[in-house]
PAZAPA-4460 file (N, C-alpha, C; in steps of 0.05 Angstrom, whole numbers, plus 32768, in hexadecimal, padded with zeros to 4 digits):
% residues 236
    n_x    n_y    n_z   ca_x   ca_y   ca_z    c_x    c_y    c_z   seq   type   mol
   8011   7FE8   8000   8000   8000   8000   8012   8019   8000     1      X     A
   8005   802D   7FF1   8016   8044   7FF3   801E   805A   800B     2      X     A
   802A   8068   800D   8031   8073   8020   801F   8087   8023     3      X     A
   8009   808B   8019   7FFC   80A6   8014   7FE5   8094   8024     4      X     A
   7FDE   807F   8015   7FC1   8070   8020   7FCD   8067   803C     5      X     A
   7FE1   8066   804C   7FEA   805A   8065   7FE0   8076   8073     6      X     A
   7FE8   808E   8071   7FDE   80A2   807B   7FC3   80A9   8078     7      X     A
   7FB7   80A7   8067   7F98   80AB   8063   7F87   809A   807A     8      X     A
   7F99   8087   807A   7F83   8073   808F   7F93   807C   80A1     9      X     A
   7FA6   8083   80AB   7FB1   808A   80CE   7F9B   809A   80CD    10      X     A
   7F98   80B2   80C5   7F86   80CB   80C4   7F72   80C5   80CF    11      X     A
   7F64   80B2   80BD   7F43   80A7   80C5   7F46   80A1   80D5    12      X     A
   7F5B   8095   80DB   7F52   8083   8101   7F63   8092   810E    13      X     A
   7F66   80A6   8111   7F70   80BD   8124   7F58   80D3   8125    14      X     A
   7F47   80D3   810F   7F35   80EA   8110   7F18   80DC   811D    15      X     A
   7F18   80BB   811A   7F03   80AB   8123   7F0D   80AE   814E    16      X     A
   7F24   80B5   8149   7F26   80B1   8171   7F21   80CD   8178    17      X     A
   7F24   80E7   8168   7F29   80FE   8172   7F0B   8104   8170    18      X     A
   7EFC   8107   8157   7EE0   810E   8150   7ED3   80EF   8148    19      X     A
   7EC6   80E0   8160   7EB7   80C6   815F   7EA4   80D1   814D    20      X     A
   7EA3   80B5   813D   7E83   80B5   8124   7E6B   80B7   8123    21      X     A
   7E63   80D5   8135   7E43   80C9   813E   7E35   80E9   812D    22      X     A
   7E1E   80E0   8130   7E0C   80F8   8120   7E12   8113   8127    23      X     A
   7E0D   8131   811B   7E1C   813C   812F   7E05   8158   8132    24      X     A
   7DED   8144   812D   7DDE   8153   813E   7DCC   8148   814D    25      X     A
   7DC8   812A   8153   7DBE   8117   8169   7DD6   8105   8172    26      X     A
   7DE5   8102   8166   7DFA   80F4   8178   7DF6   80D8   8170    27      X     A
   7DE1   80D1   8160   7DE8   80A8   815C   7E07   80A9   814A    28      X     A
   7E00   8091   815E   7E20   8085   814C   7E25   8076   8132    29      X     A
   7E37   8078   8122   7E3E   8070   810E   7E3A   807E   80F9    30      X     A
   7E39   8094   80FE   7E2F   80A4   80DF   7E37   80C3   80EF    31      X     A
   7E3F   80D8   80D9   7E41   80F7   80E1   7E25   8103   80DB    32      X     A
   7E12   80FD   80C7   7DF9   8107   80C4   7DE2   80EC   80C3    33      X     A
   7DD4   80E4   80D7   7DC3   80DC   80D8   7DA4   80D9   80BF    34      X     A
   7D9B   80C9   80B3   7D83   80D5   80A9   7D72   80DF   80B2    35      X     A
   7D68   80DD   80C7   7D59   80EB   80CE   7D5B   810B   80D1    36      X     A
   7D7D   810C   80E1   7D7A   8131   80E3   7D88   8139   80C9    37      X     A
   7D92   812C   80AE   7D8A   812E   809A   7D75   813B   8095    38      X     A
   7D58   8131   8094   7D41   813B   8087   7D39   814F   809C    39      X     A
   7D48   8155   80B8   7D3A   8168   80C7   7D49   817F   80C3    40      X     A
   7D5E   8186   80B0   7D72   819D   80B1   7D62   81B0   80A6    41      X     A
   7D5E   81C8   80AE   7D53   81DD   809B   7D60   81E4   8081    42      X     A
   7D51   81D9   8070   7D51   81E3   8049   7D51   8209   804C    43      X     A
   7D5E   820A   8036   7D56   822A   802C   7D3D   8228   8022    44      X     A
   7D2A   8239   8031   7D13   8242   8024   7D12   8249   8007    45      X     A
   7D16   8264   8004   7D22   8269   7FEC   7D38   826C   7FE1    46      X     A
   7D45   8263   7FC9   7D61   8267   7FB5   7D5E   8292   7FB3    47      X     A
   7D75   8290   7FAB   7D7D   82AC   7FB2   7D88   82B4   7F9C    48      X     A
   7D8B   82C8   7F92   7D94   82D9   7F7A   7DB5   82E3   7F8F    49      X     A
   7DCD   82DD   7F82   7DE8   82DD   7F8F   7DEB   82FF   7F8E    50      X     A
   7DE4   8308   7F73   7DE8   8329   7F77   7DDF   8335   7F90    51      X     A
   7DC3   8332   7F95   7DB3   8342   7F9F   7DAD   8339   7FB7    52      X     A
   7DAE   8320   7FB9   7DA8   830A   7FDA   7D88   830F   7FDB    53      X     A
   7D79   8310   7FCB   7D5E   8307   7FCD   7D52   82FB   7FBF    54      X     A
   7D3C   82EF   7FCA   7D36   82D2   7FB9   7D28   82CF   7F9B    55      X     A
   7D39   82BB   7F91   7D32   82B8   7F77   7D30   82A5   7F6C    56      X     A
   7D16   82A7   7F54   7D03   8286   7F55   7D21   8277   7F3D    57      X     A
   7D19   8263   7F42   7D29   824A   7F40   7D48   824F   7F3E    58      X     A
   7D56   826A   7F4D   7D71   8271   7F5C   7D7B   827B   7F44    59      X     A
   7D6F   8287   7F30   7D73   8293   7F1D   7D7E   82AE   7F1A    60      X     A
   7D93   82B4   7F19   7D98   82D6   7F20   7D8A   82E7   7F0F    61      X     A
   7D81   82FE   7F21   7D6A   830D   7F16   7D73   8317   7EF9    62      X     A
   7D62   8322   7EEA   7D65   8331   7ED0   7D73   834A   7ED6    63      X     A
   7D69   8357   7EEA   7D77   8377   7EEA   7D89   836B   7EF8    64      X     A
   7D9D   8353   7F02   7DB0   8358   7F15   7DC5   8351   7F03    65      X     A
   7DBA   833B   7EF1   7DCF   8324   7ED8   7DDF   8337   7EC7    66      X     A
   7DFB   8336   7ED0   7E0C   8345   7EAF   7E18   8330   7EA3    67      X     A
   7E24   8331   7E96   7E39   8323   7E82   7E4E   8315   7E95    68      X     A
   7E4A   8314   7EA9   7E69   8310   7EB1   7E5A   82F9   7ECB    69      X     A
   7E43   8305   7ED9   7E34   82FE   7EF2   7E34   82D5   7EF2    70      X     A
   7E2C   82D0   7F0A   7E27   82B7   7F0A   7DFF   82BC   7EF4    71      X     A
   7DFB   829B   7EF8   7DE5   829D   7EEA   7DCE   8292   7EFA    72      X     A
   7DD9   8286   7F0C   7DC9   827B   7F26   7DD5   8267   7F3A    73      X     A
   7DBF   8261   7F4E   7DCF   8252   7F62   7DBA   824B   7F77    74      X     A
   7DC6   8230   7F7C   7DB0   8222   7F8A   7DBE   8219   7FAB    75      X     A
   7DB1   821A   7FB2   7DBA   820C   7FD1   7DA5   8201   7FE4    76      X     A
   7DB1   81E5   7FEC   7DAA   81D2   7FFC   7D98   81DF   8019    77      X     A
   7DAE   81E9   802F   7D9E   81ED   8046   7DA3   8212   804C    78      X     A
   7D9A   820E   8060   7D9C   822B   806F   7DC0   822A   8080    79      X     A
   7DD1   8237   8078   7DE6   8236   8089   7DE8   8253   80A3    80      X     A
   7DDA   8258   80A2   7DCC   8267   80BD   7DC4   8258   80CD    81      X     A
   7DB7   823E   80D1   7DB5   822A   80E1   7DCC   8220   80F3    82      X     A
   7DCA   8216   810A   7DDE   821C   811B   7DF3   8200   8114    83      X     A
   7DD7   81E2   810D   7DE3   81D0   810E   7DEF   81D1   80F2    84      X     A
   7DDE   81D0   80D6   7DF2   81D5   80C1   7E0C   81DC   80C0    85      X     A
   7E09   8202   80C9   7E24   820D   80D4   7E3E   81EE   80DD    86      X     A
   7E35   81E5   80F1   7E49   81D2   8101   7E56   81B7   80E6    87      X     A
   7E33   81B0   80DE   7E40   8199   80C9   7E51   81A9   80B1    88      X     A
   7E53   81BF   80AD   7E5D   81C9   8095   7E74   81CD   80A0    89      X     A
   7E7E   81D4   80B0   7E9A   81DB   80BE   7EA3   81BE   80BE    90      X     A
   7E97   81AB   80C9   7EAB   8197   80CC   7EB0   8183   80BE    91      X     A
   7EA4   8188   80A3   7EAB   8183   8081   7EBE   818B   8081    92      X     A
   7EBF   81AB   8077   7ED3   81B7   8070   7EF1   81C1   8082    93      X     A
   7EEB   81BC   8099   7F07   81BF   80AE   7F09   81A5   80BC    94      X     A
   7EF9   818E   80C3   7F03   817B   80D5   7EFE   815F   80C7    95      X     A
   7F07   815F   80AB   7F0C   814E   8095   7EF4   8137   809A    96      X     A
   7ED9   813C   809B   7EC0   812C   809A   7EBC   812C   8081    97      X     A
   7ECD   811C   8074   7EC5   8119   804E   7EA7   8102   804E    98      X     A
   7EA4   80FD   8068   7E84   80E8   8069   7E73   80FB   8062    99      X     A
   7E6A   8114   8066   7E56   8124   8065   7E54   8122   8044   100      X     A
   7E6B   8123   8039   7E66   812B   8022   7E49   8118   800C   101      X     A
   7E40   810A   8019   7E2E   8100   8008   7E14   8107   8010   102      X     A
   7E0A   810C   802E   7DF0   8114   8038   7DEF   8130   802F   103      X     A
   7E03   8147   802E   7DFC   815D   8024   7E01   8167   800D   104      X     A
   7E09   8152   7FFA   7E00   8156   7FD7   7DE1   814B   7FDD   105      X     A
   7DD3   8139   7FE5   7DC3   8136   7FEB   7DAA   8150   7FEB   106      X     A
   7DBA   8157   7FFD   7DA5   8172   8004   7DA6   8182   7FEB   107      X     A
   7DB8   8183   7FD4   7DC0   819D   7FC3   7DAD   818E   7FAB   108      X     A
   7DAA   8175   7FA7   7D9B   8160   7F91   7D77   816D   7F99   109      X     A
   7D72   8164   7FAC   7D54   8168   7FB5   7D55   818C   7FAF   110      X     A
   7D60   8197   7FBC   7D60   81BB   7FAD   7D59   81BC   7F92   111      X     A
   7D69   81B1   7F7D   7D70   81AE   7F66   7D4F   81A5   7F5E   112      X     A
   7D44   818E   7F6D   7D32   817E   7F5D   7D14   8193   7F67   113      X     A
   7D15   819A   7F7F   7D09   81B5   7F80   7D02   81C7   7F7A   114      X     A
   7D17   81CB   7F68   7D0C   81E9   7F5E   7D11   81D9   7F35   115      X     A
   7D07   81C2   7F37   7D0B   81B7   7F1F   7D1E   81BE   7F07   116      X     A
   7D31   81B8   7F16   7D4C   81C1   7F08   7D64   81A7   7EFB   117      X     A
   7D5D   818C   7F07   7D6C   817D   7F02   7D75   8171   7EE7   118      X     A
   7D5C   8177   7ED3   7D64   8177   7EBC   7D6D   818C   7EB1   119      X     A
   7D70   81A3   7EB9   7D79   81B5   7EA8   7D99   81BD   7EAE   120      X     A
   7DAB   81AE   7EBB   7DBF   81B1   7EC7   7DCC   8196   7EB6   121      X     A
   7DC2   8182   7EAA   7DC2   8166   7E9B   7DE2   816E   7E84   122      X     A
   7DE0   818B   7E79   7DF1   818B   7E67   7E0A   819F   7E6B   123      X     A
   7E08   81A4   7E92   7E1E   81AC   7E99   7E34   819C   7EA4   124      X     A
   7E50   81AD   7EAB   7E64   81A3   7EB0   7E65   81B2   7EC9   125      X     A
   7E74   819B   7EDA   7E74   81A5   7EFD   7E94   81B0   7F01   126      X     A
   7E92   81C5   7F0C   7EB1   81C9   7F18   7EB5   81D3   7F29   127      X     A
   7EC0   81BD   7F40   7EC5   81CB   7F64   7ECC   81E0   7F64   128      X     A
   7EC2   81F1   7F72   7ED8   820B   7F83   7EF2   81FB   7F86   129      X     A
   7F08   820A   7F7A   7F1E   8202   7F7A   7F2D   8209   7F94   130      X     A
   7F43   81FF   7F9D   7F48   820A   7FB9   7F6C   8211   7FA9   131      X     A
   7F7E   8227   7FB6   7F96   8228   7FB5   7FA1   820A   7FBE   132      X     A
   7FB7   8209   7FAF   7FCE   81E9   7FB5   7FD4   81F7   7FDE   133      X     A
   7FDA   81FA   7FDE   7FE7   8201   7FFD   7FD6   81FF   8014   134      X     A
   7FB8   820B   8009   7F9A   81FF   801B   7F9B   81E6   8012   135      X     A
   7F99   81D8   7FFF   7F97   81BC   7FF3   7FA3   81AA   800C   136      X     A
   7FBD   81B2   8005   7FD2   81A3   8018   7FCF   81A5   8030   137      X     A
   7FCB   81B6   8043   7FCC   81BD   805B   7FA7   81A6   8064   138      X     A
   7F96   81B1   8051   7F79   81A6   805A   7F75   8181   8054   139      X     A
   7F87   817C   803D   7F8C   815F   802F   7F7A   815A   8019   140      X     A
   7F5F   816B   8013   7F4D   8166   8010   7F41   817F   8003   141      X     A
   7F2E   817F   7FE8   7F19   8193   7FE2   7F00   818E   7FEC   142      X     A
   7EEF   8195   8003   7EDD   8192   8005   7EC4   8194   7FEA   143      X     A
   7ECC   81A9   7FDB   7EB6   81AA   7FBE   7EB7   8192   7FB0   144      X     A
   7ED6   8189   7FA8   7EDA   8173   7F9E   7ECF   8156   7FA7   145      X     A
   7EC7   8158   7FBB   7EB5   813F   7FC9   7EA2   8144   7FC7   146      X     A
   7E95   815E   7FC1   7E71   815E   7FC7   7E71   8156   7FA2   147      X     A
   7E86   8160   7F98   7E7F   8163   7F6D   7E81   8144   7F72   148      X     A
   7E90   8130   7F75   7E90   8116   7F72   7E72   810A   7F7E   149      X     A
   7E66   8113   7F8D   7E52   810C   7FA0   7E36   8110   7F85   150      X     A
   7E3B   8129   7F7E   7E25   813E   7F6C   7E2F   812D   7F53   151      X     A
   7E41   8128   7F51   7E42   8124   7F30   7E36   8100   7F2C   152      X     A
   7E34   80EF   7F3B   7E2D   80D6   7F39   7E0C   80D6   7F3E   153      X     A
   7E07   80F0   7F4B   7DEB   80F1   7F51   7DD5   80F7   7F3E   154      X     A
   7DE8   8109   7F2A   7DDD   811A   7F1C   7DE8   8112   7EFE   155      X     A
   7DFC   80FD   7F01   7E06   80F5   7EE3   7E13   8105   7ECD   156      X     A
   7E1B   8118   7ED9   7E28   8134   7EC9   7E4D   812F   7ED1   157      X     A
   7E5C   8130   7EC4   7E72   8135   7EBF   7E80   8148   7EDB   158      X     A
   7E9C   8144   7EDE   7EA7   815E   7EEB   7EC4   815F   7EDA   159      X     A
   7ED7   817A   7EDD   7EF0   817A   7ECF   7EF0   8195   7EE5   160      X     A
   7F05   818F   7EF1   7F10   8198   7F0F   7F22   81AE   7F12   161      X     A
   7F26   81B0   7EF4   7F46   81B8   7EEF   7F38   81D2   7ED0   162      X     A
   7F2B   81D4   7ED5   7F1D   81EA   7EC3   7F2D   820C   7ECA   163      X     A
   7F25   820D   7EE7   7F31   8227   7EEF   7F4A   821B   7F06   164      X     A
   7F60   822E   7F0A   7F71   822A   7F22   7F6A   8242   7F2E   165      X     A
   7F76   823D   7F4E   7F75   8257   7F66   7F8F   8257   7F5F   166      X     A
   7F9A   8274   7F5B   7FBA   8278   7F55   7FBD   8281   7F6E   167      X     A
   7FB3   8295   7F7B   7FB4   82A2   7F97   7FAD   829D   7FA6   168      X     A
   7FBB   82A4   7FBF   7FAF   8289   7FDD   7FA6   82AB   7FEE   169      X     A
   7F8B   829C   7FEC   7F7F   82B0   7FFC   7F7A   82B3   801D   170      X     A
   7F6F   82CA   802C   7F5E   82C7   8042   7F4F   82B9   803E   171      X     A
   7F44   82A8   805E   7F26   829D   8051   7F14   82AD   8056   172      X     A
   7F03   82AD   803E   7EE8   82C0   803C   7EDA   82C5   8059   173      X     A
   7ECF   82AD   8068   7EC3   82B1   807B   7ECC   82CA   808A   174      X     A
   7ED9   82D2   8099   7EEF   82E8   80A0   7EF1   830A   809A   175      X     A
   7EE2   8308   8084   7EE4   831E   806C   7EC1   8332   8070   176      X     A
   7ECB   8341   8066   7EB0   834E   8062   7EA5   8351   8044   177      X     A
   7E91   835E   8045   7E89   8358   8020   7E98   8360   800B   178      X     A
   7EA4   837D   8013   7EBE   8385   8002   7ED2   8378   8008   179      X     A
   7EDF   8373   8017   7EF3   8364   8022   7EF3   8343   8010   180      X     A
   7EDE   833F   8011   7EDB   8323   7FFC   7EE1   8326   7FE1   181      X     A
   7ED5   8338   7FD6   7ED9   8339   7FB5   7EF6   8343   7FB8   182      X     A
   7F05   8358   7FC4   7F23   8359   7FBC   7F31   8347   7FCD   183      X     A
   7F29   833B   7FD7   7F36   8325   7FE4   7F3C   830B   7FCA   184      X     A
   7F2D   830B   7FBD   7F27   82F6   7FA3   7F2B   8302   7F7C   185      X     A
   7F3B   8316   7F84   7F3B   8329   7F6A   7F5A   831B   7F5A   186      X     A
   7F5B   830D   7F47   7F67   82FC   7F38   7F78   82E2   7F55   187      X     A
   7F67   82DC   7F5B   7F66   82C3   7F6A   7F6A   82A4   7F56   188      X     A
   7F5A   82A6   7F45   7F4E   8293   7F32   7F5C   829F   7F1C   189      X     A
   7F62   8285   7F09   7F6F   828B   7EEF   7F61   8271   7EDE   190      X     A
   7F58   827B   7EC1   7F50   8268   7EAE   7F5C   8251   7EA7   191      X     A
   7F5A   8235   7EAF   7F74   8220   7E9F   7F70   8211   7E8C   192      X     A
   7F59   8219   7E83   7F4D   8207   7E65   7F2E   8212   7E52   193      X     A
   7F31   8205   7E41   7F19   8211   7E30   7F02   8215   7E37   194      X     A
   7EF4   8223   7E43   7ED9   8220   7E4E   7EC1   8231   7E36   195      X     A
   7ECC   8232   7E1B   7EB3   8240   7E07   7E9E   8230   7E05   196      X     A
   7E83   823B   7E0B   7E6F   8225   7E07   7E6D   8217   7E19   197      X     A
   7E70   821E   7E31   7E70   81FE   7E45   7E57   820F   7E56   198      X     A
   7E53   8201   7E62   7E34   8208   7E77   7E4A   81FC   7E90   199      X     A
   7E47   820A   7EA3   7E53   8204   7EC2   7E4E   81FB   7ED3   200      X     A
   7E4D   81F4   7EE6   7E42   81EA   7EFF   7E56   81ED   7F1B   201      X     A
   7E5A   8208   7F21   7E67   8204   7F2C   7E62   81F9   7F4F   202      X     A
   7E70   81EC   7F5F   7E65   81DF   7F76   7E7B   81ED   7F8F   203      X     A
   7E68   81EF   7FA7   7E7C   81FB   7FBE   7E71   81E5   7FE0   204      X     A
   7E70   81E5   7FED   7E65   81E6   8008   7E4F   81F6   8015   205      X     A
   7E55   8213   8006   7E4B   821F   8019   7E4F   8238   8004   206      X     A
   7E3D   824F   8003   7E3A   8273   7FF4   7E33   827D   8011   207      X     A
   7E3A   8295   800E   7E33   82A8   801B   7E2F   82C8   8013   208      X     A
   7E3F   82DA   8006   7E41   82EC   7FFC   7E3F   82E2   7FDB   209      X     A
   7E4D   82D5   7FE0   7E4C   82C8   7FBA   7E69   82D3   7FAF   210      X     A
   7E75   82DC   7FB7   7E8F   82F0   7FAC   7EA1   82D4   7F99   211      X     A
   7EA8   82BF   7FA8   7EB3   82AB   7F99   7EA9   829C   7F82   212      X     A
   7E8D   8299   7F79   7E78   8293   7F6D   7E82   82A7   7F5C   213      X     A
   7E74   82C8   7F64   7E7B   82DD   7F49   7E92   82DC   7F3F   214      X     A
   7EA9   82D6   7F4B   7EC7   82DB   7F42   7ECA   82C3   7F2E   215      X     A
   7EC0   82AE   7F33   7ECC   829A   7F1D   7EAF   8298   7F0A   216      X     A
   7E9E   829B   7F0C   7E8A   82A2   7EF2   7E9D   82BC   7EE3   217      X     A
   7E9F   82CA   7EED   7EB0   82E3   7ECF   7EC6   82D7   7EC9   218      X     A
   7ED3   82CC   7EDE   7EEE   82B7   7ED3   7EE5   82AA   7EB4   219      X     A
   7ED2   829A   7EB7   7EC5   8288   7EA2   7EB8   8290   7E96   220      X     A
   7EA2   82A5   7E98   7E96   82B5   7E7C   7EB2   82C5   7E6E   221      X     A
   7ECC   82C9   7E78   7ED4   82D3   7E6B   7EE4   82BD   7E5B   222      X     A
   7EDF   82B1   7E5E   7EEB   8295   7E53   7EDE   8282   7E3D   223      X     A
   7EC2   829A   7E37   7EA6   8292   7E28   7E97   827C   7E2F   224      X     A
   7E94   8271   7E4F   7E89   8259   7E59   7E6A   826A   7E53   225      X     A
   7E56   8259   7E48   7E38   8266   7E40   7E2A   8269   7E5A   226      X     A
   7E34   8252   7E71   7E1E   8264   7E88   7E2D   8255   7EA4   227      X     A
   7E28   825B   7EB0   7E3B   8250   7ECB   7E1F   8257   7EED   228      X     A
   7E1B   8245   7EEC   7E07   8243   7F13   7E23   823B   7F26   229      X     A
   7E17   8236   7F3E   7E23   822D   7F57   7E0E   821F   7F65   230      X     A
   7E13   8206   7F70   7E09   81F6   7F80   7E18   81F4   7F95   231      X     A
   7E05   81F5   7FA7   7E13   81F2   7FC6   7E02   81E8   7FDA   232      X     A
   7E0E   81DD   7FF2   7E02   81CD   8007   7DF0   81E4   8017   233      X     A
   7DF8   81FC   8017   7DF0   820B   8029   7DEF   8227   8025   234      X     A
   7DE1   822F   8029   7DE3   8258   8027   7DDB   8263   8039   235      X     A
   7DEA   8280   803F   7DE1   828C   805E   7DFA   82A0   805F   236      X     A
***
């Protein structure tokens, strides 16, 4: 066995003694999300227009908000204003729970089939939020890149990972304020392949402001990609 897979499994069974496997918002054991508080997590009511942050029917960015450059929509799974979400989304993305990754594409599929969208996404291409090599390394792991593998078997659509790179290692967003985000992210992202004519899909964890969403949609319209959304587990 390789020396890479000898550490992958120390990990697991170092992270199974430090954070035990139990639900982590009733506490049964053997699982990090339970089905049941699965189906009890608060959904987003309504999908949201990313310009404007108010709600918009089937997450469609509004007409007066949409330019040339803007995302084109975006859908999300739960409410991340919720306290327990909040917790399961953190400990995806910082306390290497790559298990979640399948109950909360979950949640982003049922959004999708909601606002009757699942076929119309059929002839796009998925591409994680890319993370800088140095977060890569330090975290081991893309959390986007596990929900796109999760989304893409669900949904039978393609992914190509390597579409855009992060050249710049940023703050993390959370941290930032709304201006502070967009120049925080201002040539962050660089084009690495042909994207004319492609329809997008891009996938994250979690929106909030949207600033990373807008930055790599103009990345890619300027790259003549015909339309680019964001799917995500959560918004708030």
């Amino acid at each position: 066995m390789l020396l890479t897979e000898h550490l992958k499994r120390l990990g697991h069974n170092v992270l199974d003694l430090v954070f035990p496997v139990s639900c982590l918002v009733c506490g049964r054991d053997e699982t990090y999300l339970c089905d049941s508080c699965l189906a009890k997590l608060p959904r987003l009511e309504k999908q949201m227009c990313l310009v404007c942050q108010t709600p918009a029917p089937f997450g469609k960015t509004h007409a007066n908000c949409v330019s040339r450059n803007t995302i084109d929509g975006a859908i999300a799974g739960l409410n991340y204003k919720n306290r327990h979400v909040n917790e399961i989304i953190r400990m995806f993305k910082y306390n290497f729970v790559s298990d979640l990754a399948s109950p909360l594409s979950q949640t982003i599929v049922e959004a999708m089939d909601n606002q009757g969208l699942n076929d119309y996404f059929k002839d796009f291409t998925i591409l994680p939020v890319p993370l800088h090599k140095r977060r890569m390394n330090w975290r081991g792991f893309n959390q986007s890149e596990l929900l796109s593998k999760a989304l893409a078997e669900k949904l039978n659509i393609p992914i190509q990972k390597d579409l855009v790179l992060r050249q710049k290692f940023t703050t993390p967003q959370t941290t930032l304020s709304a201006a502070e985000r967009k120049k925080n992210l201002d040539q962050a992202f660089a084009l690495n392949a042909n994207v004319a004519g492609q329809k997008i899909l891009l996938v994250d964890d979690v929106v909030t402001s949207g600033a990373t969403a807008q930055e790599l949609a103009k990345i890619l319209k300027q790259g003549k990609a015909s339309e680019v959304w964001i799917i995500t587990a959560a918004h708030g």
